[in-house]
C-alpha positions in Angstrom: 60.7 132.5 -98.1 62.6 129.5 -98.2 65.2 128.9 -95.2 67.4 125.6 -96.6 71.2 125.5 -97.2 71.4 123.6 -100.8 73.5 120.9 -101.2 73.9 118.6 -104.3 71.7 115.9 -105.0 72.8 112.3 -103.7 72.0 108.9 -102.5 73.2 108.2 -98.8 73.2 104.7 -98.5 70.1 102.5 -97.7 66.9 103.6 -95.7 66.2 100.1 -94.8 69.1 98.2 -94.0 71.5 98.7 -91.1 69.5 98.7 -89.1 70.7 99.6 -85.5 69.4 99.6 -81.6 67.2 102.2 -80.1 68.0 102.5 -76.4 65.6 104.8 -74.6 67.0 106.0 -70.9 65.7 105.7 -68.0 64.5 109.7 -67.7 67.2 111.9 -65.6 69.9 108.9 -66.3 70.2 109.7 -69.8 73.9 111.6 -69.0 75.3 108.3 -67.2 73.9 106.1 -69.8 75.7 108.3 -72.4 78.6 108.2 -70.7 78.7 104.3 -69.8 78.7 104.0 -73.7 81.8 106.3 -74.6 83.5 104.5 -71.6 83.1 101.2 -73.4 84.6 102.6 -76.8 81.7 103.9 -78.3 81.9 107.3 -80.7 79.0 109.3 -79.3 76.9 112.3 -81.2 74.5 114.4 -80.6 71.8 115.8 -82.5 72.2 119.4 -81.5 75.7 118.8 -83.3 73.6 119.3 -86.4 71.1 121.6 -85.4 72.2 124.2 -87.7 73.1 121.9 -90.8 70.8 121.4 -93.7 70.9 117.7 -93.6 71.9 115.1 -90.8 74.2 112.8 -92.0 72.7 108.7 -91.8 75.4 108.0 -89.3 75.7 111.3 -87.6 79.6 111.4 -89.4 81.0 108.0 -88.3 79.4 108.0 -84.9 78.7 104.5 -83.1 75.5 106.0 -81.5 73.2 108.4 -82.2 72.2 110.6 -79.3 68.6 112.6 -79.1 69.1 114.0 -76.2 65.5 115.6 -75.6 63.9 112.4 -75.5 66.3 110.2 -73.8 67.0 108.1 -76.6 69.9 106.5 -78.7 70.4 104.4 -81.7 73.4 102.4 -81.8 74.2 101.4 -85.2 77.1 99.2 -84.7 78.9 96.2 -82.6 75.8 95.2 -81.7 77.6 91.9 -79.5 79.5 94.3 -78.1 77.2 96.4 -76.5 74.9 93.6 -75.1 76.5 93.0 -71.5 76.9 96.8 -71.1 73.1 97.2 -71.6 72.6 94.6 -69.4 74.6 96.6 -66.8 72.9 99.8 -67.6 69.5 98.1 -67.3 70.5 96.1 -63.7 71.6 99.9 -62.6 68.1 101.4 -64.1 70.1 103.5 -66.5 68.4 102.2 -69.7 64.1 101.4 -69.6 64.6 99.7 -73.1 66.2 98.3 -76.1 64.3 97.4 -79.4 65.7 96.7 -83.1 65.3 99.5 -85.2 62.1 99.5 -87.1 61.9 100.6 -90.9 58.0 103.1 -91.5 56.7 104.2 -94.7 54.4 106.6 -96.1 50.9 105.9 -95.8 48.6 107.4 -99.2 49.1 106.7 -102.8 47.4 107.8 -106.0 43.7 106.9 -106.3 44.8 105.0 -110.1 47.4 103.1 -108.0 47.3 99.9 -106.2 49.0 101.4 -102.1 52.0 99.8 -101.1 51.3 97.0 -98.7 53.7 95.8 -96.0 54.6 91.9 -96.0 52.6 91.5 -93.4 49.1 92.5 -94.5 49.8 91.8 -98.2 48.0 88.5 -98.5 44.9 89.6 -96.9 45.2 93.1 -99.2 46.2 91.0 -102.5 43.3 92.2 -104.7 42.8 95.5 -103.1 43.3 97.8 -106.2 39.9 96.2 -107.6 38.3 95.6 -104.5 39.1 99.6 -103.5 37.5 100.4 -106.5 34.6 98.7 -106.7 33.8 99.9 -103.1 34.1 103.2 -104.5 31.9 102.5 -106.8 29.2 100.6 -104.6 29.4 103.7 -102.4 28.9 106.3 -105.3 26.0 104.2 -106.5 24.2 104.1 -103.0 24.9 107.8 -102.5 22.8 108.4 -105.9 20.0 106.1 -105.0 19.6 108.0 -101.5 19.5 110.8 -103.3 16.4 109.5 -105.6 14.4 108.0 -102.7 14.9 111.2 -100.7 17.6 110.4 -98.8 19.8 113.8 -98.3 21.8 113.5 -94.8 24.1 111.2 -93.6 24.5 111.5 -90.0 23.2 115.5 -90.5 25.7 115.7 -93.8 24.9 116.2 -97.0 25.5 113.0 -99.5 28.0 112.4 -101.6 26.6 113.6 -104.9 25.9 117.0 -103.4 29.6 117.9 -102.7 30.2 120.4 -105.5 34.4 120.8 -105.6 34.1 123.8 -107.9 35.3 126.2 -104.8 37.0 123.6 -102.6 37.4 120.1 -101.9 35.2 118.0 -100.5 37.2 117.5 -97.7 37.5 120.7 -96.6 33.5 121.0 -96.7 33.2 117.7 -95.1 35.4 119.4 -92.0 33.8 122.4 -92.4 37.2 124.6 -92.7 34.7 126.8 -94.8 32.8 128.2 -91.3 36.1 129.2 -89.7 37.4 132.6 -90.0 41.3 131.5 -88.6 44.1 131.1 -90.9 46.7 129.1 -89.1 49.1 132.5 -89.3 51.6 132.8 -86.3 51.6 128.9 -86.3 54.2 126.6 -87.2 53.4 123.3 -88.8 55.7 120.8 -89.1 54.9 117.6 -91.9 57.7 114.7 -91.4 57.4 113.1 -94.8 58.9 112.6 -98.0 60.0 116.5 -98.3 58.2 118.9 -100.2 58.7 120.9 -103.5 58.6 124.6 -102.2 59.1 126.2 -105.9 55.0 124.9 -106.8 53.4 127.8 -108.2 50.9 127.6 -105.4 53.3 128.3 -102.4 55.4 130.8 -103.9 56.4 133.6 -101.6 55.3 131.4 -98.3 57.8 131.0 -94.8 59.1 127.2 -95.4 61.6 125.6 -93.3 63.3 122.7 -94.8 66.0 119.9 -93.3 66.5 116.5 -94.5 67.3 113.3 -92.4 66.0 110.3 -94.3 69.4 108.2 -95.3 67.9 107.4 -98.7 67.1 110.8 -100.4 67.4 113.5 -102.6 67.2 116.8 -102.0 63.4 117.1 -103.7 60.6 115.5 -103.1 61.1 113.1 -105.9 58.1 110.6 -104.6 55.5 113.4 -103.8 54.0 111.9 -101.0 55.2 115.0 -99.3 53.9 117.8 -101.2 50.5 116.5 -100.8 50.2 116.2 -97.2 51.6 119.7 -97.1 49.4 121.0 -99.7 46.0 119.3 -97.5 47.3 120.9 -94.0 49.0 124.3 -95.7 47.8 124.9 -98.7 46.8 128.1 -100.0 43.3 130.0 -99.8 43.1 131.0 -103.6 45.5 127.9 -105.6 46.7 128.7 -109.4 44.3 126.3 -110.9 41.5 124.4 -109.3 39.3 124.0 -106.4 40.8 125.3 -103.0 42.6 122.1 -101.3 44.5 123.8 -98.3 43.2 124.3 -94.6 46.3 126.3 -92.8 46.7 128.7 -95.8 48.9 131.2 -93.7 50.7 128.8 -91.2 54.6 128.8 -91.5 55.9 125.3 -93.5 58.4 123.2 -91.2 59.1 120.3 -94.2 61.5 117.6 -92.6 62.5 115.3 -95.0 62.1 111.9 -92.9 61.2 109.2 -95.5 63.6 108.5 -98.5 62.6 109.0 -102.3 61.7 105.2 -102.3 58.9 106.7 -99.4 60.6 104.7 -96.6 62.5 105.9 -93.1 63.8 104.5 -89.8 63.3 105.5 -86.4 66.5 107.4 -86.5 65.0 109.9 -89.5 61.6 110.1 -87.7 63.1 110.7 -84.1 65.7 113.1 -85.7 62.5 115.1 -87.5 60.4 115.3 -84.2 63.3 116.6 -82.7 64.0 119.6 -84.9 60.5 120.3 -84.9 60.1 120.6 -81.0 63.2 122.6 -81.2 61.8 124.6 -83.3 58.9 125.5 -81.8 56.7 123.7 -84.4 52.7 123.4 -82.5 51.8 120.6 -84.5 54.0 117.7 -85.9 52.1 115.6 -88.8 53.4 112.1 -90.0 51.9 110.2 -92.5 54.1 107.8 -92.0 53.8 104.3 -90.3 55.0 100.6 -89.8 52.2 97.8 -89.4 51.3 95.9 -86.0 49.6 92.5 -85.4 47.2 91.8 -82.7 48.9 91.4 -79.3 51.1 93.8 -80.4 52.0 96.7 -77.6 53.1 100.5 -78.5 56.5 100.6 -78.5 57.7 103.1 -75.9 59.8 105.3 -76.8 57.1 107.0 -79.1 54.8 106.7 -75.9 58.0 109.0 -74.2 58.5 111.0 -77.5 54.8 112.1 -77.3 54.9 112.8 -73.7 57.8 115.2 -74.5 56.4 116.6 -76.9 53.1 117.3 -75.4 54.2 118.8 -72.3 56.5 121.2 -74.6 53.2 122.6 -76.1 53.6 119.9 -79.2 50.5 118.1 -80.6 52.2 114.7 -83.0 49.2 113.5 -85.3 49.7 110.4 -87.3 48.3 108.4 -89.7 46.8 105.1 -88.6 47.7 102.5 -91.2 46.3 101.4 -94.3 46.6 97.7 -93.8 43.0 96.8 -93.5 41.0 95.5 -96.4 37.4 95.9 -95.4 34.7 94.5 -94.4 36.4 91.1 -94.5 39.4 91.9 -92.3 40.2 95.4 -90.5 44.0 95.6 -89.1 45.1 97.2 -85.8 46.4 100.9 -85.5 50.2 100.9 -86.9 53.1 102.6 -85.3 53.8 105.1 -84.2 50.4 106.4 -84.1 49.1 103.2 -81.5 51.0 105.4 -78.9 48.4 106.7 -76.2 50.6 110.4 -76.8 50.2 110.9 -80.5 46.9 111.8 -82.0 45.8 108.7 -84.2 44.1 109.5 -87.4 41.5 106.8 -89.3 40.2 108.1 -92.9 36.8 108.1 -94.2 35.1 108.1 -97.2 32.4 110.8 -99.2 29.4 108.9 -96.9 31.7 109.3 -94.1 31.7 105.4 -93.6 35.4 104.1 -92.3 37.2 103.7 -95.7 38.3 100.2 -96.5 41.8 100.4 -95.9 41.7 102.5 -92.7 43.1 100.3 -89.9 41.1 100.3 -86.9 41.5 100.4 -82.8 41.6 96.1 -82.4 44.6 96.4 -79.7 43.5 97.4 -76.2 44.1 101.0 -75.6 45.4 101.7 -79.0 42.9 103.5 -80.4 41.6 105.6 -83.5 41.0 108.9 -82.1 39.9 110.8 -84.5 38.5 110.7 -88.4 39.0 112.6 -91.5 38.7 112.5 -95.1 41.4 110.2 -96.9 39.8 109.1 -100.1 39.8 110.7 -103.3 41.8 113.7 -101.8 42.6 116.1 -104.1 46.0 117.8 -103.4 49.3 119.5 -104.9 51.9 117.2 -106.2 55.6 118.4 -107.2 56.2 120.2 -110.9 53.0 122.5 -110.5 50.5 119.6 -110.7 47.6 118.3 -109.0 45.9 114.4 -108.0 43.5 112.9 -105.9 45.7 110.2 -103.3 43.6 108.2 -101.2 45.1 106.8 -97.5 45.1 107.9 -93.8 48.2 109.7 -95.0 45.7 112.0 -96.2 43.5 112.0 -93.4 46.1 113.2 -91.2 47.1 116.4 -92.9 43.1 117.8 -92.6 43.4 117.0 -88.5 47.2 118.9 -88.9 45.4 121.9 -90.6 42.7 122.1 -88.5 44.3 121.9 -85.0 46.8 124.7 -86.7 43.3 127.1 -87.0 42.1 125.9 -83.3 46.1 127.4 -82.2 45.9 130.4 -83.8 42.5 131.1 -82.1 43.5 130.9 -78.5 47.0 130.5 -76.8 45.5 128.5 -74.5 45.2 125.5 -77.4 48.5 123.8 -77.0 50.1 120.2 -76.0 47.6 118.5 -74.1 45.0 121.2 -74.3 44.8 121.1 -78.6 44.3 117.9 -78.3 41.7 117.6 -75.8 40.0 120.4 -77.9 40.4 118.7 -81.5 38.7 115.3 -80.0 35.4 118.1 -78.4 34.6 119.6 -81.4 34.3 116.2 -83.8 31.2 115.2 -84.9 29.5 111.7 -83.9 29.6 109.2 -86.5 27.4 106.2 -86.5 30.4 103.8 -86.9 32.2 102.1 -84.2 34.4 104.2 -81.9 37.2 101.4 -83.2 37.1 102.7 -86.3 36.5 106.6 -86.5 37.2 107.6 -82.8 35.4 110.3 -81.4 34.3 111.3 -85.1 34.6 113.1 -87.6 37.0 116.5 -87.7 35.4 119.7 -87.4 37.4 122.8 -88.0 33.8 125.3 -87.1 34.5 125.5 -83.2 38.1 126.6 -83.9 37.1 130.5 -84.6 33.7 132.3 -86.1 33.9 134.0 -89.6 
């Protein structure tokens, strides 16, 4: 059953421009703050004004600032010269911890066929990436079959590549061994903050789906599809129409926030927005494949660090993608944002040899680590309009660690917050690959209940 008030399909201005100022509160100040701004002239909302609306408007209906009040933080989108010496009141009085600019994030996978979407920033180290991506493929496929002739069967106690057989599932749900667990993520809410999601697929007829949009840039469908296929990897169903089995969380309830426009992008005022509704909602898991790039040197930015905190000690596990920006072996980038947060789960992807894949960014900045690994290349998942493709990107690692830690819930009330995390990063599987770039290892969905 669906659960989303229709409204007509329209653009609302520009995901990526317009920018405005996240202020984060000092915690227990945030009222004062919030009150120091209306003083000075400023139109205040709140986002429990739209808690029961089917979309939040981009500027919250004309407001100055943008008020979440569970995590303490506000984005002010205008008279940006205006509010600098009040913030610099506010911050002499320890009322506000920080201001930032507004950061833009997009969505992290693509189609195998299709060269990923690169962020200025890595672009020129990523320029021939399409052919590169390929031929490493290729190289890997190749040295996967001579293993197999010289007698080589196991990788790190794994079967190789060739012997994956997808006629019955993917080979990502083998590789994470979803197979060996007899939980079905039902009683547990999993939210994916994406691109939205197209509930009317023939596989997910009949399901619980929960659907609100905030990205400023959207439709009401998921017109790029990004969505649907990280909800199809973490929820998908046990038996689909056609093909091999692609879904972990078969029987979990759908939270679908729309948080990245049809053009794939968002702002921290969509994402914030979407993590809010889901906490509210109860959501245990909250799964973004979404991201902005870092350099070296760069620090998390912390107001995800408090976001995740939040969200953690309200029973709330945030998994995130880690970035795609690396092209390896010849350069690997640092974990993007928001997943280089030390509170949200950060997710690397790995190939069918279970070797770091060559875009998965990896842990370079101290403390901002890869903490765990799962499969993100040629993923096979559901797309909008009743079809089916194989995306490769951490985007689609992060929807088989969403999935799985929605099976270790289900099986014990114990496994929430900081405790489903802690047991996601026990039950991986060592990997013979830097801790930088796969964590503690690879996902393992057997410890989270016996068949």
């Amino acid at each position: 059953m669906v659960k989303s008030t229709r409204r007509s399909a329209s653009v609302q201005g520009d995901g990526t421009s317009g920018l405005g100022l996240v202020v984060r509160f000092t915690p227990q100040a945030s009222t004062s703050g919030v009150q120091q701004l209306e003083k000075g002239g400023f139109r205040v909302a709140s986002s429990k004004d739209f808690r029961s609306a089917a979309s939040v408007p981009n500027d919250f209906d004309g407001a100055d600032v943008q008020y979440f009040e569970r995590f303490g933080i506000a984005i002010v989108r205008r008279d940006g010269e205006k509010l600098k010496p009040m913030l610099q009141r506010a911050m002499q009085q320890k009322v506000i911890e920080g201001v930032r600019q507004e950061r833009s994030y997009r969505a992290l996978g693509g189609p195998v066929t299709k060269k990923m979407e690169m962020s200025p920033l890595s672009m020129a180290s990523f320029e021939m990436s399409a052919g590169r991506g390929y031929l490493y493929g290729y190289r890997d496929g190749v040295n996967g079959l001579i293993d197999n002739l010289l007698g080589k069967k196991e990788i790190d106690g794994y079967r190789v590549a060739a012997d994956f057989d997808e006629t019955s599932s993917t080979w990502g749900l083998q590789a994470v061994k979803v197979l060996e667990s007899g939980m079905t993520g039902a009683g547990i809410k999993v939210a994916v903050l994406d691109t939205g999601f197209d509930e009317n697929h023939q596989d997910f007829v009949g399901r619980s789906v929960n659907k609100k949009i905030f990205a400023s840039r959207s439709s009401e469908e998921d017109v790029h599809g990004h969505g649907t296929h990280c909800i199809g990897t973490a929820c998908g169903p046990l038996r689909p129409t056609s093909g091999p089995r692609y879904g972990i969380a078969y029987e979990a309830e759908i939270y679908a926030g729309k948080v990245l426009g049809d053009d794939g992008f968002g702002t921290d005022r969509s994402i914030i927005a979407g993590m809010e509704w889901a906490l509210d909602e109860g959501c245990q898991i909250i799964s973004m494949s979404l991201g902005a790039a870092t350099q070296f040197g760069d620090q998390p930015v912390d107001d995800y660090e408090q976001i995740g905190q939040v969200c953690l000690d309200a029973g709330t596990l945030v998994v995130a993608a880690a970035g795609n920006e690396s092209s390896r072996p010849q350069h690997i980038a640092p974990v993007g944002s928001p997943a280089n947060a030390s509170t949200v789960l950060a997710v690397g992807a790995v190939d069918r040899l279970f070797a770091p894949a060559s875009f998965s960014c990896g842990g370079l900045n101290p403390g901002q680590e890869v903490d765990v690994a799962a499969p993100g290349v040629d993923i096979l998942s559901s797309l909008p309009g009743n079809n089916y493709d194989r995306w490769n990107g951490t985007s689609m690692a992060t929807p088989h660690v969403a999935g799985v830690a929605a099976l270790i819930a289900q099986s014990d009330a114990k496994f929430r917050g900081w405790a489903l995390w802690a047991r996601v990063i026990q039950i991986t599987k060592p990997l013979s690959f830097p801790a930088r770039d796969v964590g503690k290892g690879l996902l393992q969905a057997k410890g989270s209940g016996s068949v």
